[in-house]
C-alpha positions, 0 to 999 in steps of 0.5 A: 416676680419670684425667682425659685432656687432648686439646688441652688440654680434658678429656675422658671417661675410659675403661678401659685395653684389653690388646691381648695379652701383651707388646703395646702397653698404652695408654688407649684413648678412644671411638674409632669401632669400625673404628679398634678394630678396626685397632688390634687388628690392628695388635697381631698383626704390631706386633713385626715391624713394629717390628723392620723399622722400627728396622733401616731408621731412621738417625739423625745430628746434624752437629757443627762449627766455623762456617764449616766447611760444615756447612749446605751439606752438610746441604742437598746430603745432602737434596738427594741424598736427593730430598728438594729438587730444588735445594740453597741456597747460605749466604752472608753477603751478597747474593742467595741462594736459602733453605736448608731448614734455615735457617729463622728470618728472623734465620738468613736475614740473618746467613747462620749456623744459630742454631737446631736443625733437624730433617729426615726423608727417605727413602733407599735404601729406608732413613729418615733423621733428620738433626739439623742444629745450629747451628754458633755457639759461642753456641749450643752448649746448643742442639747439646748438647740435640740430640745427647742425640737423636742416634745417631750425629754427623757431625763437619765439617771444613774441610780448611785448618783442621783441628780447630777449638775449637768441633769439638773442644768437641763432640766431648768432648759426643759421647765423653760419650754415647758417640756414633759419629762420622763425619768428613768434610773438606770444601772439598777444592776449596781450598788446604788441609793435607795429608790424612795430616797431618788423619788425625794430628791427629784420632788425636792431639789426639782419641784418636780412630782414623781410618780413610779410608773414601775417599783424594782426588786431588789438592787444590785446584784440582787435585782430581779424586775419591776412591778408595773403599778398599773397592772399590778403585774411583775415583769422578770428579766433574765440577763441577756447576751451582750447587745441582745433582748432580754427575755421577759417573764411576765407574772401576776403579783399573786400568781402562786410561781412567783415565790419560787422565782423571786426571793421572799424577802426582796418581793415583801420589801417592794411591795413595803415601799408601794405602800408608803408610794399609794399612801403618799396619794401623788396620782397619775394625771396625764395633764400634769405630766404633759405641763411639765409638772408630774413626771413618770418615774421609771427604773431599770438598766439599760446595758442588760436591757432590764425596764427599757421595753416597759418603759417604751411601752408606757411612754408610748402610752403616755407621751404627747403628741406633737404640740405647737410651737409658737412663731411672731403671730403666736401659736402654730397649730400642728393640724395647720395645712400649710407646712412649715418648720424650723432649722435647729440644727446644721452638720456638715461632712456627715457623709466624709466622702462627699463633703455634704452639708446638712440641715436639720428641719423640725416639721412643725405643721402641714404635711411635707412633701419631697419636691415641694417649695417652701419659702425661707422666712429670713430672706423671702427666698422660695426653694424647691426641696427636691432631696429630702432625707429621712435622718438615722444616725449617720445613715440616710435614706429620701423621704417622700413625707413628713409630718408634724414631730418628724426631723428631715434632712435638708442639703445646706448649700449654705443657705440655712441658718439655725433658727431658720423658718420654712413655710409654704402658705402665708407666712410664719416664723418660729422664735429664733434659737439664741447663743449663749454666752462662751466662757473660753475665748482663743484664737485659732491660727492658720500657720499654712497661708497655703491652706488658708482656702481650706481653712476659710471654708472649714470656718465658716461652716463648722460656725454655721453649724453651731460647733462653736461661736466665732468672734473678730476683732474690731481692727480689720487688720487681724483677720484670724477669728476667734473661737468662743465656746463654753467648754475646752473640749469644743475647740479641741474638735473644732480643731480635729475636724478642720484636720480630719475634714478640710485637712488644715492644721491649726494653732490655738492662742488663748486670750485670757478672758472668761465672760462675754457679754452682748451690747443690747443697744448695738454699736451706737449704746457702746458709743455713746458711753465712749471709751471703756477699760478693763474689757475687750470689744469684739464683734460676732458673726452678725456684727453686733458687739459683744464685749470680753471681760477676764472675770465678774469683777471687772464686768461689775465694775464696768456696769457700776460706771455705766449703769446706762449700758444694757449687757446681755448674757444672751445673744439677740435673735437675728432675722434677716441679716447674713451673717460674716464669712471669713 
């Protein structure tokens, strides 16, 4: 007997309902006779429907240094996109109007993005997932985990610095799963490098080939526009409002008026370096770009909202649609009729007033509907998702539908892990998200025993999310956890949310080491080398052990010793296994 769980309360088990050969096969509840009916329906036309609705999805995470603008630009493709009516300004300092995706009241204060965001809106009769991520290097599990749920990435620029460390670090994440990229320069509007010589470093130091979809006029104060390569046309802007669209002023390169609006010596030293672009002889192949091997090349400024119309435009254009993800038994079609998706993200208190938990869901194939059952694959549990939520930022609204590329939000009474697989139909599990290997241990005291409930809960939810890695010590008698994370600026959240969100002040105690690495045999390959020194052993949140070393030099020497020991950087996948609670 299968026991179903709606809201986390059992209910009465039913007989599963075959719609029709190939269909949608899912556990059906005691639902009242018209919805039946509907769903009966809805089997008939599913296929093309599901067809439709992948072609018209896109999907992307914008990836880049801090400070490159990539929050800027996120609020002024929703802003072009309709979905705000005016976009916020980031600023470190001072009197600013919110940004959307800048939510958690710690972002808010420092002027940075800390946390990954989702925000769906509609474009060009298309829909749009975008994967906002946080641009600390702290931070940089967060953005890996989400670009696990991207299908294409926006890589930003700042046109005076070129490629940046963190840039570059995500990238090679993007090259791994094989990730279209786009590129766009940005802050055009100030002193900044030569464009054909940021066009050389990306094909130089990336092995990436850049194609400029559009080539600037002028820079700096003198920046005027762009020409559009494709259709040889010169899109003019004119400085907006703070926060408002800019007017746009489309010319053919030919057209007579365009000496009047232009100075002559900045149109002619563009239309210069379009020759050497034509005579370097890179062309546009689609099928290059959507291998991760050619990447479009766009240039404009985002604050004054200069080429982010242009570039929406042709990403729409351009992107690829959702792609399949591969799971145990190999590549998941999207078109599959069955639903299915992963969990890659988890966040709670989104909502402070009601201390929610949520999960979020990348639809992978099928179509999802509200009030479906799903099985969990990790733990064979079937759930009734009775209220799914379309994810704006912070704000929220129930979803009837989903479709493969969208991200829905699920209430986590605690049942979710990242990594998960939901699926209706036969069975499917997606490659789990593995853990990276922390650089900053401490541990995190709670010096009210009063509070301890508060803290526990705090803990153990803010580790479910991904906030940060917690550790314990292998003598049960120190119960306190330790946080492991790769930046400093991780466990200082960590630290504001439990006093902001569980109300638990909290003392840190750094313990002295830099590297961590997972015993890949478990616990009987750490027995059998017997006793080690210069390390400390410690166990994760799934009981496997991890040891700690103050530098390189000491792991070096371990491995020297017992060269039979096999040591990973990452953290092995987990399935079916629940993880510690405090």
């Amino acid at each position: 007997m299968v026991v179903v769980i709606r809201d986390n309360e059992p209910v009465e088990p039913v007989e599963p309902v075959d719609c029709q050969a190939g269909s949608l096969q899912s556990e059906i509840m005691s639902t009242p006779l018209e919805t039946q009916a509907s769903n009966s329906d809805d089997c008939l036309g599913g296929e093309l429907d599901l067809v439709g609705a992948v072609a018209r999805r896109r999907n992307f995470a914008i990836i880049s240094h801090p400070d490159a603008g990539k929050t800027t630009l996120t609020e002024k493709l929703l802003l072009y996109g309709g979905a705000i009516q005016q976009a916020g300004a980031v600023k470190a300092r001072g009197e600013q109007r919110k940004v959307t995706s800048d939510w958690m009241e710690l972002e808010k204060q420092r002027g940075i993005s800390i946390t990954s965001t989702v925000l769906q809106f509609d474009y060009s009769g298309s829909t749009i997932n975008l994967l906002d991520t946080p641009g600390h290097q702290d931070f940089s599990e967060d953005t890996y985990r989400t670009l696990a749920a991207a299908d294409n990435a926006v890589m930003l620029e700042d046109a005076a610095k070129g490629l940046e460390p963190q840039t570059r670090k995500l990238f090679e994440v993007c090259r791994m799963r094989e990730i279209p990229i786009f590129t766009f320069i940005n802050k055009m509007d100030r002193p900044g490098r030569e464009p054909l010589s940021l066009l050389d470093e990306i094909e130089s130091e990336l092995g990436l080939t850049p194609w400029a979809v559009n080539w600037p006029i002028g820079s700096g104060e003198f920046f005027r526009g762009v020409i559009d390569r494709r259709t040889r046309q010169v899109v003019l802007f004119s400085r907006a409002q703070r926060g408002r669209q800019s007017k746009e002023k489309i010319l053919d390169l030919n057209d007579p008026d365009l000496k009047d609006l232009v100075e002559p010596d900045l149109l002619a030293q563009a239309l210069e370096d379009l020759e050497l672009l034509e005579a370097a002889g890179a062309e546009l192949d689609l099928e290059l770009v959507h291998a991760g091997e050619l990447t479009p090349v766009f240039f404009g400024l985002a604050m004054t909202n200069f080429g982010v119309r242009p570039f929406l435009d042709a990403f729409m254009d351009m992107a690829q649609k959702p792609v399949g993800r591969f799971g145990t038994d190999g590549l998941v079609d999207p078109l599959r009729p069955d639903f299915s998706g992963f969990v890659f993200k988890l966040q709670a208190n989104m909502d402070p007033r009601h201390r929610d938990r949520v999960a979020f869901v990348r639809v992978c194939s099928g179509r999802f509907e509200k009030d479906m059952s799903v099985r969990l694959a990790r733990t064979g549990r079937t759930i009734r998702l009775s209220r799914p939520q379309k994810l704006f930022g912070q704000d929220r609204a129930v979803v009837e539908d989903a479709y493969p590329g969208d991200v829905i939000g699920l209430n986590n009474p605690g049942m979710f892990s990242i990594g998960d697989t939901l699926y209706a139909g036969a069975k499917v599990e997606y490659e789990g998200i593995p853990c990276f290997s922390p650089e900053i241990f401490s541990w995190l005291r709670n010096p009210n025993p009063s509070a301890f409930k508060n803290f526990r809960k705090g803990v153990n939810e803010l580790r479910e999310e991904g906030a940060v890695q917690i550790l314990y010590d292998i003598d049960e008698s120190k119960r306190d956890p330790i946080l492991a994370a790769v930046g400093q600026l991780q466990l200082e959240v960590v630290q504001h949310r439990l006093q902001h969100e569980y109300g638990v002040d909290t003392r840190l105690e750094p313990l002295g080491y830099q590297v961590a690495r997972w015993v890949t045999g478990g616990w009987s390959s750490l027995d059998d080398v017997g006793r080690i020194f210069n390390c400390k052993t410690v166990r994760d949140a799934w009981n496997r052990p991890v040891l700690l070393f103050k530098n390189d030099w000491n792991l070096n020497q371990l491995l020297e010793e017992h060269s039979q020991l096999n040591l990973s950087t990452v953290a092995p996948v987990v399935s079916g296994v629940e993880p510690i609670s405090l």
